[in-house]
C-alpha positions, -999 to +999 in steps of 0.1 A: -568-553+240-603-551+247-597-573+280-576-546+291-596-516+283-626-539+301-602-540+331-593-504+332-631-495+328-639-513+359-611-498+377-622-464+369-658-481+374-652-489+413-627-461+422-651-435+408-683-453+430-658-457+461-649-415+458-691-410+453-699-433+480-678-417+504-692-384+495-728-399+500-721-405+535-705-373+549-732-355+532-759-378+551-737-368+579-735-332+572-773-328+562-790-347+593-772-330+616-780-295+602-818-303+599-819-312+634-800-284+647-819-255+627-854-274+637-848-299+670-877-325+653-874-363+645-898-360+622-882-336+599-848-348+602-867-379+586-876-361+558-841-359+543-840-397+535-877-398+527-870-368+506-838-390+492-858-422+489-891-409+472-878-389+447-852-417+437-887-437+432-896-417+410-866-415+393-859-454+392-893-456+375-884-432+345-850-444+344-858-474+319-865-450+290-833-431+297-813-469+299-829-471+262-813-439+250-776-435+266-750-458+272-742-467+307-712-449+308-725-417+299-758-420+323-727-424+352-710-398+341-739-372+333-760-382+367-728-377+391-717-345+370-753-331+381-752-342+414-721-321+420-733-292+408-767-292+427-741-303+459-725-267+447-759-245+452-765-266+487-731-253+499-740-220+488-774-223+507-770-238+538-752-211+557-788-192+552-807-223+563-832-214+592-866-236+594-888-210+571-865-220+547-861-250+547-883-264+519-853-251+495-830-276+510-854-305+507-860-298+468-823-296+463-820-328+479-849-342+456-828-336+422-799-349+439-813-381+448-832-381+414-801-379+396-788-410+419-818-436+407-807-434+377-769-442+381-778-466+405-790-496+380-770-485+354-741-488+377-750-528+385-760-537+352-724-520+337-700-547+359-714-581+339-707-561+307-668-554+324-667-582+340-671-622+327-702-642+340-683-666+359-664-638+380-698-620+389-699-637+429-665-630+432-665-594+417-695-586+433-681-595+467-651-569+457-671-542+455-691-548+486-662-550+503-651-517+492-683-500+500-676-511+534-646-503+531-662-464+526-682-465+548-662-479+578-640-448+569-666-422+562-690-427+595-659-424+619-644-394+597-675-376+590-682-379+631-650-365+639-649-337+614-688-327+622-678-323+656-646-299+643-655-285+613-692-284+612-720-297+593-711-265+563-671-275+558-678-314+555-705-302+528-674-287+509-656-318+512-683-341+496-684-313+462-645-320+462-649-356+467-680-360+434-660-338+413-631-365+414-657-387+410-674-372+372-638-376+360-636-415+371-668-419+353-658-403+320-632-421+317-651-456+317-649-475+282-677-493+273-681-511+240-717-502+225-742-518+246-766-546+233-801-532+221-840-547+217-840-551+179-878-540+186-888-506+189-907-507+222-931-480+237-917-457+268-947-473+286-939-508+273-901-496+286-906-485+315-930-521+323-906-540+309-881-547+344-911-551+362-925-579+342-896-596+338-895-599+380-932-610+383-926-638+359-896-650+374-906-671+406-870-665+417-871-627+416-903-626+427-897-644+459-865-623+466-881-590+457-908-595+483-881-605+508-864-571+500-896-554+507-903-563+542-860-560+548-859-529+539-887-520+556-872-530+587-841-510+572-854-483+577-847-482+616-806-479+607-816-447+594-789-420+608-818-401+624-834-428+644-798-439+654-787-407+666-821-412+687-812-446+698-777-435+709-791-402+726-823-417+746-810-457+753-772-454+754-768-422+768-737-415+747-725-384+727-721-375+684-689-395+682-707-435+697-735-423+666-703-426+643-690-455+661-713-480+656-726-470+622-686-475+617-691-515+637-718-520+617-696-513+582-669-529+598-692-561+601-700-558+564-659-553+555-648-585+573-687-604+560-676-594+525-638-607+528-650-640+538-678-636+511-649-632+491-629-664+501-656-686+497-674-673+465-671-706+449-691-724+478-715-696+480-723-693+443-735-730+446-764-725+468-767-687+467-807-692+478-806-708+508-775-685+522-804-653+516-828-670+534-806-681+566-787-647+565-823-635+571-829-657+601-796-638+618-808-607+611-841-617+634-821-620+664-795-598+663-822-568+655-843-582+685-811-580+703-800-543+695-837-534+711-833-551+739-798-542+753-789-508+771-749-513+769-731-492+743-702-517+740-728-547+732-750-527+708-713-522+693-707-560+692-742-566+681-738-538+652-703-555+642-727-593+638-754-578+618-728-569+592-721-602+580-754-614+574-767-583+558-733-585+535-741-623+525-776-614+512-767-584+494-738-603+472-761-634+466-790-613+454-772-586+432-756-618+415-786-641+411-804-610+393-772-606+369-773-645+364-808-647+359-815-612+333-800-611+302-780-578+299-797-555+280-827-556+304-807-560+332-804-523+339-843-518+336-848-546+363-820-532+384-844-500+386-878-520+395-861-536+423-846-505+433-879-489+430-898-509+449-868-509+474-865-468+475-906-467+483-901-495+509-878-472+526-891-441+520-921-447+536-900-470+565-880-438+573-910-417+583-935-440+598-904-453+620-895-410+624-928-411+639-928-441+658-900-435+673-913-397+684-946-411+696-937-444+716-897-447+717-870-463+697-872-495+717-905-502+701-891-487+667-865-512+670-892-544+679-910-531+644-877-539+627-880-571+640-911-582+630-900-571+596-875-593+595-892-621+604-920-613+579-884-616+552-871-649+568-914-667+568-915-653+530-878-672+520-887-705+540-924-704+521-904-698+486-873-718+495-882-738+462-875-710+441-845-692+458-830-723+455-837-731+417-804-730+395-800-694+378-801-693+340-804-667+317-840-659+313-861-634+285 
């Protein structure tokens, strides 16, 4: 019974996080487009994912002492619930958006995203309670490969119905879409989760994921990685791409959709064969981070190099794969490695250190590319990378190591 009832939960689990992701994107979609329109900057069409990425910071590093209080369930089910109303008083504002204005929008966005940092860990650390250990690779591949799925939908679709219905109607959709979504979550069944048997401080909370990944060599090493990669992230942004696809392909709205939709499509097919092959991979999970890294060098140098849209499409199809192989073998060596009722609170370390990584990516890149070009915005990605791959080759020790259960 309580197999099934774990099988149903992750059902609702993934269908519910497919029907939010989805809605994540044509929102993205929806708001960068409006920003740019209403004020024709870069810069401050940046803002909207250092707006996103900042204030789920701050959120990821508060989130511990909520992890200690709720179940995971109900932090799901409560932080998309909120999302969808806040989405409901952006519909309501944005036909009145003009750039005096616009500071309203940006602090909507902010308890939006807030609201996201917390479901984001709790979300990871909920599929090792649903799932069993030795399924973790495997399951984790699963979901990848529906997020690709999502987003290899969403990018075309929300492109198409931008350029028909306009950045206002897709808005719509994405309330429709999280409102699904809350139900999914609710009606997740999860046993009651395990508990420190010591009363701990918020403080001594809140430090607790982060200690946990400074004393593990492991975590430590791929941490840093994530830093420098997502740093280099940064350049996929939606803004900078529509940049990239304006100034050095010379191509309209719908190739911005397209190859956001090659590079998902890279990730789809990366996670299928991720899938296939979980057994392999699960064996030396370490060393297939650090050489995915090493691909990601040269096909970024290769995107900001090249001029033709149909080879930046080829090019965005490649990075998928890589970027899909080190994503599976990192979330499942840190659910290996933590035991589960920490797991949550390391979840939202790494994702805080990620979210500032980006955050601050997103608008020195907005301004790098306004001041010097997205060619040199593209090189900086680069570098980045390389920075990632130096870091995994100097720790190869560690990322290698066998995973066991540690604290």
């Amino acid at each position: 019974m309580s197999k099934f009832k774990n099988e149903m939960s992750f059902r609702f689990l993934w269908l519910g996080q497919m029907l939010a992701n989805l809605g994540d994107v044509i929102y993205t979609v929806s708001l960068t487009t409006i920003v740019y329109k209403a004020t024709n900057s870069v810069t401050l069409m940046s803002l909207v994912p250092f707006v996103i990425t900042i204030t789920a910071l701050c959120s990821g590093f508060f989130a511990p002492i909520i992890l200690d209080q709720y179940k995971l369930k109900w932090i799901l089910f409560y932080s998309q619930s909120g999302k969808t109303l806040l989405l409901f008083l952006l519909c309501i504002l944005i036909p009145t958006i003009q750039l005096d204005n616009l500071i309203l929008l940006y602090i909507l966005i902010a308890f939006i995203s807030f609201l996201d940092g917390c479901a984001t860990p709790a979300r990871n650390a909920l599929v090792p309670v649903l799932v069993q250990k030795e399924k973790l690779v495997k399951t984790n591949s699963f979901l990848a490969v529906l997020d690709q799925i999502t987003q290899l939908i969403a990018w075309p679709i929300g492109s198409i119905l931008l350029v028909i219905w306009g950045g206002n109607h897709l808005l719509w959709l994405t309330f429709c879409l999280f409102i699904i979504s809350s139900l999914f979550m609710f009606y997740i069944k999860q046993d009651q989760q395990p508990k420190n048997e010591v009363i701990i401080s918020k403080w001594s909370s809140i430090k607790e994921g982060w200690i946990i990944i400074w004393e593990n060599r492991q975590l430590r090493s791929i941490s840093l990685m994530n830093i420098f990669e997502t740093f280099a992230n940064g350049v996929w942004i939606a803004a900078i791409l529509y940049v990239y696809v304006e100034e050095v392909l010379h191509k309209q709205e719908f190739w911005w959709g397209i190859i956001n939709a090659s590079f998902f499509a890279g990730m789809f097919f990366g996670g299928l064969i991720v899938y296939r092959i979980a057994d392999k991979l699960e064996k030396k999970l370490g060393y297939y981070i650090i050489w995915s890294t090493f691909l990601l060098v040269i096909l970024t140098l290769a995107f900001a190099l090249i001029s033709n849209a149909w080879i930046a499409l080829i090019i965005s199809l490649l990075f998928g794969f890589p970027q899909m192989v080190k994503d599976v073998a990192e979330v499942s060596i840190f659910q290996k490695a933590v035991r589960q009722e920490a797991l949550a609170k390391v979840f939202s370390a790494r994702g805080t250190l990620m979210y500032a990584a980006f955050g601050i990516s997103s608008v020195f890149l907005g301004w790098l590319t306004e001041e010097f070009g997205v060619v040199c915005t593209f090189l900086t990605a680069t570098a980045c990378f390389l920075l990632s791959f130096i870091t995994g080759i100097q720790n190869r020790m560690y990322l290698a190591a066998k995973q066991e259960t540690l604290r």
